[in-house]
C-alpha positions, 0 to 999 in steps of 0.5 A: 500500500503506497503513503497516499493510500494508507493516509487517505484510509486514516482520514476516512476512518474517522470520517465514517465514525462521526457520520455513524455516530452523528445517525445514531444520535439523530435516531435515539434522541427524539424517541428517549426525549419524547419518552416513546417513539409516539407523540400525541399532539393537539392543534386547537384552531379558533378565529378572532376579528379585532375590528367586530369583537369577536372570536370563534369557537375553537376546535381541537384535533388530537393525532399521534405522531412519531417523536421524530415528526414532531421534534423536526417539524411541529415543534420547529414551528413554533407553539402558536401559529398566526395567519392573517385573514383579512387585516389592513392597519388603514383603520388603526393598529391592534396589540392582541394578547393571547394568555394560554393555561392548560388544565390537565387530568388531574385538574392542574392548571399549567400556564404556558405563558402569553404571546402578544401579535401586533398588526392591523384590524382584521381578522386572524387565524390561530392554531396552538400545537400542544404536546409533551413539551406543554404537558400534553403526555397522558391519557385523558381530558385536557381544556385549554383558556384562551385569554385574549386582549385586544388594544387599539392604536389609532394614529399614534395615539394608544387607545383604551382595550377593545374587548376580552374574551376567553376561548376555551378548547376541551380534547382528550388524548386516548 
């Protein structure tokens, strides 16, 4: 075997370990931090219009996935998802605070915090993605409070809140 051969074989050696062991972490990872290779997650959508005070009921679907489906992707996308419907800032600006608690089988309630969206006055459309990471592991009935606030802007000048409402999301996860 010429020098040439015998260092290109050096170097290949350990570039084959790191891409084995690189696969391996990939593959052990999601199922040992989902606690199993299944993932039930919830999608809670409901619609709210800023501009008439109103929001929709919301639904939730429950579905299982693969740990790795949902650490890759579903959570990569964040826990709330907002979509404009139709919004235009010509009548004034809205700050909407949407406060999410969670209540559990055991009758515990998790507040998972609040996100504020900020745009014109329209009408929006929301998914919540929970799941393990939001306390959503076991089976049972599960209700989500939807808490939203809405302040107005109108030229520059804060305005007092439009209107509170709370959307409230009940599914089971089987």
């Amino acid at each position: 075997m010429s020098a040439a051969a015998a260092k290109k074989a050096k170097r290949t050696g350990p570039l084959i370990l790191l891409v084995i062991v690189v696969a391996g972490v990939v593959l052990v990872i999601p199922p040992a931090l989902a606690g199993g290779l299944m993932v039930p997650v919830s999608k809670v959508g409901f619609s709210e219009t800023t501009g008439s005070l109103t929001a929709t009921q919301a639904t939730a679907n429950v579905s299982l996935i693969t740990a790795y489906e949902y650490y890759f992707s579903v959570r990569a996308g964040g826990m709330v998802r907002t979509s404009d419907t139709t919004v235009s800032s010509s009548s004034g600006n809205i700050s909407i605070i949407m406060d999410l608690k969670l209540t559990n089988p055991s009758g515990q309630t998790v507040d998972l915090g609040n996100t504020t969206i900020s745009g014109g006055l329209g009408t929006r459309t929301h998914a919540i993605y929970l799941s393990i990471d939001q306390g959503v592991r076991v089976s049972g009935s599960y209700s989500l409070n939807i808490a939203l606030s809405a302040r107005v802007t109108v030229l520059g000048v804060l305005g007092a809140t439009l209107y509170s409402r709370t959307v409230i999301a009940t599914f089971t996860v089987s």
